[in-house]
C-alpha positions, 0 to 999 in steps of 0.5 A: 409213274411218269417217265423221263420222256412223258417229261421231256414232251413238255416244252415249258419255256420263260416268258414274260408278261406283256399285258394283262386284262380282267376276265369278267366272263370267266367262272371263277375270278381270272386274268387274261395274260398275254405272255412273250414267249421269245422270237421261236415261240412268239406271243401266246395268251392264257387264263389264269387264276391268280387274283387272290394273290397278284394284281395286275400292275404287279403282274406287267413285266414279270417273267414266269414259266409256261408250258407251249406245246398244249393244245389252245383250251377255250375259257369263256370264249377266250383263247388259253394257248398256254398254261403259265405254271404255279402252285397252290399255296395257301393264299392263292395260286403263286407264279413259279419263275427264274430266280433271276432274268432270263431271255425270253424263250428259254427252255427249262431242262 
């Protein structure tokens, strides 16, 4: 079982997504994001694994939850700095964010 402080060392905050390239080099068919994490926190780049259910027009401005305080991951040779959060839903992995527009930077609590 997690306790209340294992959870309290996640820094997960709002973002929002500024860029988004193909990541042809990545095992399995990924994006890379860039991703406006606010002034504290700054921009931050991640791989992610949601083709199956987002393009990457769709993907340009939406804002969606991360967690910050990860250490960088190496994807392909890419830099994953941050994890953006989703769930495994039966058509892909799907974004969890805001139910309405936040400033960027928030952190959930």
């Amino acid at each position: 079982m997690a306790t209340i402080q294992d959870f309290e060392q996640l820094d997960i905050r709002t973002g929002t997504i500024t860029a988004c390239d193909p990541f042809p080099k990545a095992r399995k068919p990924a994006y890379k994001l860039t991703v406006d994490f606010g002034p504290e926190v700054g921009v931050r780049h991640s791989s992610a694994q949601i083709t199956t259910v987002y393009t990457q027009e769709q993907l340009v401005g939406r804002q969606v939850l991360g967690v910050v305080n990860f250490p960088t991951r190496i994807v392909a040779g890419f830099p994953s700095e941050v994890l953006v959060l989703g769930v495994y839903a039966p058509e892909g992995v799907v974004l969890i964010t805001a139910d309405r527009p936040v400033p960027d930077g928030l952190r959930l609590g």
